[in-house]
C-alpha positions in Angstrom: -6.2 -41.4 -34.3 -7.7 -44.9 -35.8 -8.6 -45.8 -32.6 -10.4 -42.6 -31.3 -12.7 -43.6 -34.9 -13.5 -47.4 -33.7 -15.2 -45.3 -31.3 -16.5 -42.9 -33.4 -15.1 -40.0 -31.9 -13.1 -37.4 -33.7 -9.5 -38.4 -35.3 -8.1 -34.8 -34.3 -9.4 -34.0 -30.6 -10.8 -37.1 -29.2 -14.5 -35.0 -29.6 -17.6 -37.2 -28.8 -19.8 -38.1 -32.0 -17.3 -36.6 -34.5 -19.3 -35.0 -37.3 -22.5 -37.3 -36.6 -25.6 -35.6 -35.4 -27.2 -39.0 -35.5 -26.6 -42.5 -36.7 -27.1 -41.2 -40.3 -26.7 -37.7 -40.3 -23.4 -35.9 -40.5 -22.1 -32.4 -40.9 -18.9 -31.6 -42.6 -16.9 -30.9 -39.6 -16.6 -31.7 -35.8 -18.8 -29.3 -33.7 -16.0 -29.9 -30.6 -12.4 -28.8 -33.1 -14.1 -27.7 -36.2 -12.0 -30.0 -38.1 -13.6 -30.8 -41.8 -13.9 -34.1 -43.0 -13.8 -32.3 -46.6 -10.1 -30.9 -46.4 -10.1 -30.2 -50.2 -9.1 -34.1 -50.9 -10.7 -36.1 -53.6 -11.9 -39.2 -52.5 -12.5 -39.1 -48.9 -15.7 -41.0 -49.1 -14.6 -43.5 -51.6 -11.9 -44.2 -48.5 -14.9 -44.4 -46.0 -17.2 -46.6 -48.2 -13.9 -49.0 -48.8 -13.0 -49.5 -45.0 -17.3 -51.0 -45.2 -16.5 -53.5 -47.1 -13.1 -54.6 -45.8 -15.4 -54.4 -42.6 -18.2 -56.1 -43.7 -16.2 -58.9 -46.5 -13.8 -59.7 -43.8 -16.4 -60.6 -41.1 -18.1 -62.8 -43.7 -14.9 -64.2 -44.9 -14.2 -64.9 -41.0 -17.5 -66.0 -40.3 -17.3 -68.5 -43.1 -14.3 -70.2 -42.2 -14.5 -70.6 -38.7 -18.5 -71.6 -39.8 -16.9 -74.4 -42.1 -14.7 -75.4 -39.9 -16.8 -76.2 -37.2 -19.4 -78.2 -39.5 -22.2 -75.7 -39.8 -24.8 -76.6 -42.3 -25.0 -74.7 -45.4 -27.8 -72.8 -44.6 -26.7 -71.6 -41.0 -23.6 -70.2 -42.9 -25.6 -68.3 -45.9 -28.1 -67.1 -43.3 -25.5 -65.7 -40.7 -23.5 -64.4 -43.8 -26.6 -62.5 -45.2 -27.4 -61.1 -42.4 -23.6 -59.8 -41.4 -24.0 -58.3 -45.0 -27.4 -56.2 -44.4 -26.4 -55.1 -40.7 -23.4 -54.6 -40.8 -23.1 -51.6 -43.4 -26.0 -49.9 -41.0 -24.5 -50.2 -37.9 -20.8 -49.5 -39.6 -21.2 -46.3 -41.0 -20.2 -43.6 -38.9 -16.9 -45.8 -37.7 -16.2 -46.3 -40.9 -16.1 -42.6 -41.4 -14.7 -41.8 -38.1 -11.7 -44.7 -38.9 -11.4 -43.3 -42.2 -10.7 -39.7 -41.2 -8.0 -40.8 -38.4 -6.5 -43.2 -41.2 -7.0 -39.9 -43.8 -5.2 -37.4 -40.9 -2.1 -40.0 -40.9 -2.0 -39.9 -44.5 -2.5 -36.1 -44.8 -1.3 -34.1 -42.1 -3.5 -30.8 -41.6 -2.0 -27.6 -43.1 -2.1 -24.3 -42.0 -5.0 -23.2 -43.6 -7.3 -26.6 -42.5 -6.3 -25.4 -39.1 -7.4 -21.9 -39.7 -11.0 -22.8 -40.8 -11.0 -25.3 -38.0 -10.9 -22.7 -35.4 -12.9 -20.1 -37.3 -15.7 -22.9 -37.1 -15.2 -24.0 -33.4 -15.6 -19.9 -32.6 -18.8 -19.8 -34.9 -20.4 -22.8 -33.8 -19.4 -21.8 -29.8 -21.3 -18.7 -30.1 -24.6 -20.8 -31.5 
C-alpha cells in the first residue's frame, strides 16, 4: 500500500491520482474506489504533513553529509540545502498524502461501514 503512494496512486485499489485533481487540489476520496482519506480519524493530516518533513529533513540531513564529506564549500551546501527545503515540500505533497494513507490503511484497517460509503461514492461519482 506504501508503495502504490510513492507513486501517488491510491493505497486501497492501485487508482491513478488518488484523491488529487491536480498537484494542489484534492477531494476527500478516490474517484476510482471511493475510499475517504477522512475515515473519522483524528490526525490524518498531521500524519501527512510529518512524513514532509521526515521527507524533506532527511534529504537535507543526507545531502549535508555526503556534501561534507566530499569537501563542498559552505555555501554550495546551504544553497543546495535551501533549496531541497523550498522544493521539496511542493513537489512532495500529494506522495506524502498518498504514502500517508497506505501507511494510515496498515494502521487502521477499513471497517464495514468505511467500505459502505466507499461504494456508495464509487456508484455516485460513476453515474457523473
Amino acid at each position: 500500500m506504501v508503495v502504490r503512494g510513492v507513486f501517488r496512486r491510491c493505497a486501497w485499489c492501485g487508482g491513478k491520482g488518488a484523491f488529487f485533481v491536480s498537484w494542489f487540489k484534492k477531494i476527500d476520496y478516490c474517484p476510482t474506489c471511493g475510499m475517504s482519506w477522512k475515515r473519522n480519524l483524528q490526525g490524518f493530516e498531521l500524519g501527512a504533513a510529518t512524513m514532509g518533513v521526515f521527507i524533506t529533513f532527511g534529504s537535507i540531513l543526507v545531502w549535508m553529509v555526503i556534501g561534507g564529506v566530499a569537501g563542498a564549500p559552505l555555501a554550495v551546501l546551504l544553497g543546495v540545502a535551501a533549496a531541497l527545503a523550498i522544493l521539496l515540500p511542493i513537489f512532495g505533497y500529494p506522495i506524502t498524502y498518498t504514502v500517508w494513507f497506505g501507511v494510515d490503511l496498515a494502521m487502521h484497517t477499513p471497517e464495514s461501514g468505511d467500505l459502505e460509503h466507499a461504494q456508495a461514492r464509487r456508484s455516485e461519482h460513476a453515474t457523473k
